[in-house]
N, C-alpha and C positions, 0 to 999 in steps of 0.2 A: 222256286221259279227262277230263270235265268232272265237277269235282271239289263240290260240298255247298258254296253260298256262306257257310251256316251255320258252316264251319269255319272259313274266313276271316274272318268278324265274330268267332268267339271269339278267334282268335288276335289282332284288332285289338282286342278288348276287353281281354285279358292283357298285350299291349305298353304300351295307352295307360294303363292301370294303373302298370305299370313306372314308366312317365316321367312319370307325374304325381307321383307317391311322393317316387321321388328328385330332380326337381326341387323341389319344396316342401321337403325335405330341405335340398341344395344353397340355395336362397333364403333360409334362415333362419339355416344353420352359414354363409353366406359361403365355400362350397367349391367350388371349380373342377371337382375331378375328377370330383365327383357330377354338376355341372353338366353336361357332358360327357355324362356317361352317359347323364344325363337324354336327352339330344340324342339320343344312340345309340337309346333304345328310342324317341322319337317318331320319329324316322325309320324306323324301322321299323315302327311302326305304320303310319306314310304307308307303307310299301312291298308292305303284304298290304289297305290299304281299299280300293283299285281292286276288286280280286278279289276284295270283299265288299260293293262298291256298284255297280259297273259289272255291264254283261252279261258272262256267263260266258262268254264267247270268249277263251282265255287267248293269242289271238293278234293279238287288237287293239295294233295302235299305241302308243296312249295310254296301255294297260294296259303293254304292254313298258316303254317307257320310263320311266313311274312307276317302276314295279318296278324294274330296272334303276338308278335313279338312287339312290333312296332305298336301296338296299341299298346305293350305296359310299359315301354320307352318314352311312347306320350307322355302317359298318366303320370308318372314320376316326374319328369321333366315339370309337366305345371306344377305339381307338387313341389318344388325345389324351388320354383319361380316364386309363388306363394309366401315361400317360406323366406327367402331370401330376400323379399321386398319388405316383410316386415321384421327383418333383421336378425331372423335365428337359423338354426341349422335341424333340416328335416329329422325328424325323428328316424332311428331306426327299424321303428315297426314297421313302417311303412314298404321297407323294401322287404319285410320276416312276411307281410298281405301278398306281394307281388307275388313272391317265391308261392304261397301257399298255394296264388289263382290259377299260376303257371304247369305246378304240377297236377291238380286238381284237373288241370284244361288236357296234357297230356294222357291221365289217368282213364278221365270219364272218352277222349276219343277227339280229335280236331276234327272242324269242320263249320266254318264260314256261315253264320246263324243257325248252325247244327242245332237241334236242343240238346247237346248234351255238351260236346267239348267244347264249344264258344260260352255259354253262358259261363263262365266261375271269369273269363278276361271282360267277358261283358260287365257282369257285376263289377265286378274290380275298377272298369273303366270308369262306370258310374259313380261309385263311391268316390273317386278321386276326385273326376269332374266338378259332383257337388261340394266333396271337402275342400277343393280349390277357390270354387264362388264364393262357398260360407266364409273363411277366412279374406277373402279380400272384402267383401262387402263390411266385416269387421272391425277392417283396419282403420278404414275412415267410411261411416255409416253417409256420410253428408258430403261425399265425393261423387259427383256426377260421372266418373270417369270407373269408379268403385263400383255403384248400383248400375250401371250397364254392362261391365264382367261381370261379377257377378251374378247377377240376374240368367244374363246369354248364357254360360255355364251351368247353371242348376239345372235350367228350362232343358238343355241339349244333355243332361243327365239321365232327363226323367223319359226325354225324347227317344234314347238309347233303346230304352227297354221298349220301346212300342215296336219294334223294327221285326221280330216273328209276326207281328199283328198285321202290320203296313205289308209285309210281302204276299199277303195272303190276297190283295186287293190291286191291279195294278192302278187305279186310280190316287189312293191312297200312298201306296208306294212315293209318284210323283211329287204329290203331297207331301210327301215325307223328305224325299231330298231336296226339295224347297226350303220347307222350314230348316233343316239340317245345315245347308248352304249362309240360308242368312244369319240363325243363329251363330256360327261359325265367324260370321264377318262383324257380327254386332260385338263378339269376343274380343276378338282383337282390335277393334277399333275403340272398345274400353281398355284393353289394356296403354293402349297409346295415351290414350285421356286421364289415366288414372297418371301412369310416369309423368307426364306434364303437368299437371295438378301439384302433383309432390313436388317437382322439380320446382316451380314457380313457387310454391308456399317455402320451399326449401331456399331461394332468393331472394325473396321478402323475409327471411328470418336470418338471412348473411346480412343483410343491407339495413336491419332493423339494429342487430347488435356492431356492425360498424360505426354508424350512425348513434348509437348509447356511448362506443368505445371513443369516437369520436368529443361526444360531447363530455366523458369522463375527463379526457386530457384538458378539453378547454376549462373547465371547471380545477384541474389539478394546477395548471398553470397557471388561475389566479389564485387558487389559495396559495399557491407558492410564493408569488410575487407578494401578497396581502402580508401572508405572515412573515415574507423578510422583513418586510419595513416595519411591522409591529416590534420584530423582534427588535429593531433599532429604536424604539420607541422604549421598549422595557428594557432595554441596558440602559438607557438615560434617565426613566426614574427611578429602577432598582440602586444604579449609582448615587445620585443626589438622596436616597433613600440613607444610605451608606456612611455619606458624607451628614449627614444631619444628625447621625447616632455616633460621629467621633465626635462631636462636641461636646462629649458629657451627658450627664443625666439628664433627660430631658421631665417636663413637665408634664404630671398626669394625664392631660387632654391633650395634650402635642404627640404623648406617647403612644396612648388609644389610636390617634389618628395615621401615626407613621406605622402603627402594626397594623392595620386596615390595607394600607396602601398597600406593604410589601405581601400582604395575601392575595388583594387585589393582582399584584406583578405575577404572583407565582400562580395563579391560578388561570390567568394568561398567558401565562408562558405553556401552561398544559394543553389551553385550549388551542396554542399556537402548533406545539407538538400532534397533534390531532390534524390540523388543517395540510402539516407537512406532511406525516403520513399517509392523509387520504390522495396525495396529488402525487405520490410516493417519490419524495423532494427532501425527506428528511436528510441531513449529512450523515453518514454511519459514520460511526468513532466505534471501532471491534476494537475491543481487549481482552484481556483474559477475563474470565467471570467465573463464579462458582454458579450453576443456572440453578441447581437446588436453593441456595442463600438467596438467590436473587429472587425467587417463586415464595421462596414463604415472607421475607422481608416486604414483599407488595400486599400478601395477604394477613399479614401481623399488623398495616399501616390500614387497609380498608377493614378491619376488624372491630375499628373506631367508629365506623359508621354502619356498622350493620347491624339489620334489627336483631332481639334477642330470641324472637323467634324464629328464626333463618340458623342451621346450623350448617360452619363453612368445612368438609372437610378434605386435611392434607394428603395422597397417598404417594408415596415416590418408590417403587422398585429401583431396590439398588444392583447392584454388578451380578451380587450372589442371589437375585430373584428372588429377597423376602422384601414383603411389604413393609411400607411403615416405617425404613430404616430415613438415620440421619446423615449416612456416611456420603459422602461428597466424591467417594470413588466414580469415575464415568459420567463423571455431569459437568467435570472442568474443560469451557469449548471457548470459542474465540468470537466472540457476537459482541454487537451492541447491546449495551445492559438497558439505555432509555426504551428502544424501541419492545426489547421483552418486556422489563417494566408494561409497559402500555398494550401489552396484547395481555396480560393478565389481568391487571385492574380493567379496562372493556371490556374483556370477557365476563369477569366476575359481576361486575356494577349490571351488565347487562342481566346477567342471568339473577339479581338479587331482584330488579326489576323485573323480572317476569313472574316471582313468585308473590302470588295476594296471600296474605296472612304465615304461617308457619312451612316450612319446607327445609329443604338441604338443598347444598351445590356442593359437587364431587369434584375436588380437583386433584387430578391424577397425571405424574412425570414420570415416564421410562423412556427406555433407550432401544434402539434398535440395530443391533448388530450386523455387520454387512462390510463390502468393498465401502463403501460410502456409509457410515455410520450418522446416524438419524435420532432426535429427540423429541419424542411425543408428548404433547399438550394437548390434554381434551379436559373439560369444563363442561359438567355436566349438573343438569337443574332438576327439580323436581314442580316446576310449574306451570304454566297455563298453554303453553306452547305453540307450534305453529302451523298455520293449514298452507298450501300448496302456493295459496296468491302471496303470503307473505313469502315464502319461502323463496319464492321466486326474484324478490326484490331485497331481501333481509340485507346486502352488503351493499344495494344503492344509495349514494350517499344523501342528505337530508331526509331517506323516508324514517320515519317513526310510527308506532303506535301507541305509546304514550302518552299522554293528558299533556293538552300544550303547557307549555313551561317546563316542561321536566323534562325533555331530552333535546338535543339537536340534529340528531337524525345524523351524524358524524361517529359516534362509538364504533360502530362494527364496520363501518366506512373503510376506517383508521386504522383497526385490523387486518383487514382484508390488505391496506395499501405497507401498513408494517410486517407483515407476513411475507410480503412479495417482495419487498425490498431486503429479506432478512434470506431472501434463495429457497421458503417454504412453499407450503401450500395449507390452504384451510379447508374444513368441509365442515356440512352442519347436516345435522338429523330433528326430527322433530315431528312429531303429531300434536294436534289439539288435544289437550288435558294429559297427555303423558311428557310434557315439559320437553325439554331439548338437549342436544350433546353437540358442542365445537370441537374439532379435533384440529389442530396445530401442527404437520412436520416441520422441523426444521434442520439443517444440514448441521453436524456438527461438527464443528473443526478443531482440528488441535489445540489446546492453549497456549497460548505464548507467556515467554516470562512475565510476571505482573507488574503492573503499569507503578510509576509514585506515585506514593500515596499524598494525595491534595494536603493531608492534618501536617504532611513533615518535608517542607519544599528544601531542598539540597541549598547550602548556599555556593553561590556565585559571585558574590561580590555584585559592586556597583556598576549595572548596566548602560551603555550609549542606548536607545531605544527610539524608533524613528516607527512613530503612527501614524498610519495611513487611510485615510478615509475621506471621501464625499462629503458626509453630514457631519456639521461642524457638531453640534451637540455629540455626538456619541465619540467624534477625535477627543473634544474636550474631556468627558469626561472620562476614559480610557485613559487618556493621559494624566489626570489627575489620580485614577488609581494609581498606577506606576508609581509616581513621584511621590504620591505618599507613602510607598513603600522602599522610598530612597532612592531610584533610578532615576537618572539623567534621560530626560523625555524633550521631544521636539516632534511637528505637527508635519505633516504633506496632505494636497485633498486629494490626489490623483498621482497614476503612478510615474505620469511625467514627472510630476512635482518630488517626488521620492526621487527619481532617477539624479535629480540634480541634486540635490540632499546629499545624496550618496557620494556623489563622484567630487563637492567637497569637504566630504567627512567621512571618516570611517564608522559604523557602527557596529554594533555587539548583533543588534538583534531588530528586525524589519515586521511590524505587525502590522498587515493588510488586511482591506477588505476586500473581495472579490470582486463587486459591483462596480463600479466606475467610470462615471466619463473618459474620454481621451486613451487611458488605457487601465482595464482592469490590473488584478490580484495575482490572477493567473500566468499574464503576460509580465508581469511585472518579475513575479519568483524567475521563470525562465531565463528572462536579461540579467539577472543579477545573480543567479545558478555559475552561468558563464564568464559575468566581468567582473566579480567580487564574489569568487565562490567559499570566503573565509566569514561572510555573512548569511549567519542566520535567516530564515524567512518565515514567517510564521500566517497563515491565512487564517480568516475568522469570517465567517459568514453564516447563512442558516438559507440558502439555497441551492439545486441541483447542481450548479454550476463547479462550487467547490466539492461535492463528494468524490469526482474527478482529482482533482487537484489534490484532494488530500491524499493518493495515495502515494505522491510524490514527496509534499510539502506539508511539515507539520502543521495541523490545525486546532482552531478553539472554534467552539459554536457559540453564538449569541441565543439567550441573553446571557453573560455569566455575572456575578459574582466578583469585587474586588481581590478576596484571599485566592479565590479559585484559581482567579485568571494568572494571580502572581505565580500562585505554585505550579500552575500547567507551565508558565514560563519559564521557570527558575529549572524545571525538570527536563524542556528541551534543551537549553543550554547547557545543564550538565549531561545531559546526553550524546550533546554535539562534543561537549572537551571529551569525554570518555574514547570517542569516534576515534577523534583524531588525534586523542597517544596512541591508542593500539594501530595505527595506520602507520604514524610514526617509528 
């Protein structure tokens, strides 16, 4: 029957409504899948204005084929839309259906609700239609914005097919491009509700992780702060520790007790190395390292504490791709040894912990060949492992699941913050009951000649030595190291106070702290770089401040060591004479 062109102009007028909405939408949020859609309804608008601007012979040519085409231009179009809102890329079949309907529609004869050549683009429309609603309604089942596309969609699928039955009645008809009309506008007005839904949840979960990122730093910035000043604390009793064991033999109970303490120091100082890293504040000191020596030497030291039913084991692919070797070809790079140290014991300790009773951890080093050559670290468990909620949290700092006392929620913290600091990146795998896998890159970089060896410090002869620090206890005893190692020692708090030191004395060699009233560590090397540049300057800190500065100015990290701190001395200063004959 010849149908009210009137009808057709409204539905062209509802469509191109549609797609001008949501494209202007899509043009201004920078959104694909609205784009898309936008497409969908101006195609379809092209596929009813024949039929509202042409003569009403619904068996013109011209009129078919428009019709016809623009509806699989539609169909596809939401399909894309669909497809790209929830982040993939349309399958190909889809357009192997279109091709099939199109020929199919050609084959059997065109003709605008013909029974024979519109039905195979009719089907086809339908099918899309509904496969468009099913997958959004999918996406987010509990999206108000979802269940009203959706829904609009399937209904005006199934609607499709009624349209031989509806022209049979003009009453019905009416009816039909009623419903047709508003299921049309209920469409698109969930597609707009559904984009704003995401968009919004998608700003709540920026504003949620800024806001985490946010409170990460302030938490990194005090464990930085915290652990500087610990770490001033453990050079002053690892020192007086030091100084109590030159005096000879000490007395059974005295002796028990001074081995106490410096466990006590050292197992502080790890847990300080932990706090630096989680606020990733540690000072890198890169040298040259063997990373194979450096991986088994951590797992030969936790070897001592693991159960005998836990078996740890070693693999290292060497240059020439067999397992298992020992050769140190490709594994010599230029890192900090403490912080690797610390992502493999965390790793390990963590992964011994997650295993109850007997099990393996697989630990596994290659290399990855490239412009940018790369060293892989993954630690792999055979334990109780992880579901989605922990997994989500697993590198936030303090969580644990561990029985209180036994962990601090800082292991994988510390990881995650010594990874980042080392120019890596970490990832973790994991199901409930099939245990877990951390995988570790990290850059690897040339090595450089290798550093003195602390066991065999160069002599120098009898050093001028001007220490500088705030805290009188840790000047004190620094400077009591020295001088017990022979060097001529004298004290400054601040770098004013050096400044004047200096200008009436000459000195060999300047050891600052970084921190300081009036004027830092930092400032201080700078002015004396310039107006006594035949003076040594050495920083010592264990804040972000200096990892900066070190890469100027030679450095020692707190806490150290009296033999250490000598030998690291004794080796910049031979470093500096070497400089400066060959400059000579």
């Amino acid at each position: 029957m010849v149908v009210d062109p009137q009808w057709f102009a409204l539905a062209f007028l509802t469509t191109s409504i549609n797609a001008v909405v949501l494209g202007f939408v899509a043009w201004r949020e920078h959104d694909a899948a609205l784009g898309r859609w936008a497409l969908a309804w101006g195609a379809w608008a092209a596929s009813v204005a024949p039929l509202a601007l042409l003569p009403s012979d619904d068996s013109a040519p011209l009129t078919a084929v428009l019709f016809g085409t623009s509806w699989v231009v539609s169909t596809l179009a939401f399909l894309s839309g669909s497809y790209a809102f929830a982040g993939r890329h349309m399958p190909r079949a889809w357009y192997a259906v279109a091709a099939i309907a199109v020929s199919a529609g050609v084959v059997l004869g065109v003709g605008p609700y013909g029974p024979k050549g519109m039905f195979p683009l009719v089907l086809f429309q339908c099918v899309g239609l509904a496969a468009t609603g099913g997958m959004v309604m999918r996406m987010d089942p509990k999206s108000f914005g979802a269940r009203v596309c959706g829904g609009a969609l399937i209904i005006l699928a199934i609607h499709l097919l009624d349209a031989p039955i509806l022209a049979k009645e003009p009453a019905w008809l009416m009816w039909g491009f009623v419903a047709s009309l508003g299921l049309e506008m209920l469409a698109a007005l969930g597609m707009l509700a559904l984009y704003y839904e995401h968009a919004r949840s998608a700003l709540l979960e920026t504003q949620r992780a800024l806001s985490e990122t946010r409170r990460i730093e302030a938490l990194g910035r005090v464990a930085g702060g915290v652990a500087h000043d610990f770490n001033n604390m453990l050079t002053v009793i690892g020192g007086h520790v030091e100084f109590m064991r030159m005096h000879g033999a000490l007395p059974a109970n005295v002796e028990k007790s001074v081995s106490t303490i410096e466990q006590a120091v050292s197992q502080s100082a790890r847990l300080t190395a932990q706090l630096l890293a989680f606020g990733r504040k540690s000072v890198l000191q890169p040298a040259a390292i063997d990373v194979q020596r450096v991986v088994r030497d951590a797992l030969e030291l936790l070897d001592k504490v693991m159960p005998a039913s836990i078996d740890v084991r070693f693999e290292c692919i060497v240059r020439g791709g067999e397992p298992g070797g020992r050769d140190s070809e490709g594994y010599g790079a230029t890192m900090d040894r403490a912080l690797l140290e610390q992502i493999v014991l965390n790793l390990v300790t963590n992964a011994r912990d997650a295993i109850d009773g007997a099990g393996v951890i697989d630990v596994r080093l290659s290399r990855l060949e490239g412009e940018e050559p790369r060293l892989l670290l993954s630690v792999s468990d055979t334990g109780r492992g992880m579901d989605e909620s922990v997994l989500k949290r697993v590198f936030e700092p303090f969580f644990t699941t561990k029985d209180e006392g036994r962990g601090t929620g800082l292991g994988l913290a510390s990881v995650q913050g010594a990874v980042s600091q080392l120019g890596g990146a970490i990832r973790v795998q994991s199901r409930p009951g099939q245990g877990s896998t951390f995988e570790v890159s990290l850059p690897c970089r040339a090595a450089a000649a290798s550093a003195v060896p602390v066991s065999s410090p160069p002599a120098v002869g009898v050093l001028d030595v001007l220490v500088v620090d705030d805290d009188s206890r840790v000047r004190q005893v620094v400077a009591t190291m020295l001088q017990r190692a022979g060097h001529r020692v004298e004290q400054a708090a601040d770098g004013v106070e050096a400044l004047e030191a200096v200008a009436k004395k000459r000195y060999h060699l300047v050891l600052s702290d970084v921190d300081m009233p009036r004027m830092g560590g930092v400032e201080l090397s700078e002015v004396l770089s310039t107006a006594h540049p035949d003076t040594l300057v050495v920083l010592t800190s264990g804040n972000e401040r200096a990892t900066a500065a070190c890469e100027r100015v030679r450095f020692v990290a707190k806490p150290f060591r009296g033999p250490a701190l000598v030998a690291q001395l004794a080796g910049f200063v031979a470093e500096r004479r070497g400089s400066l004959q060959r400059e000579a």
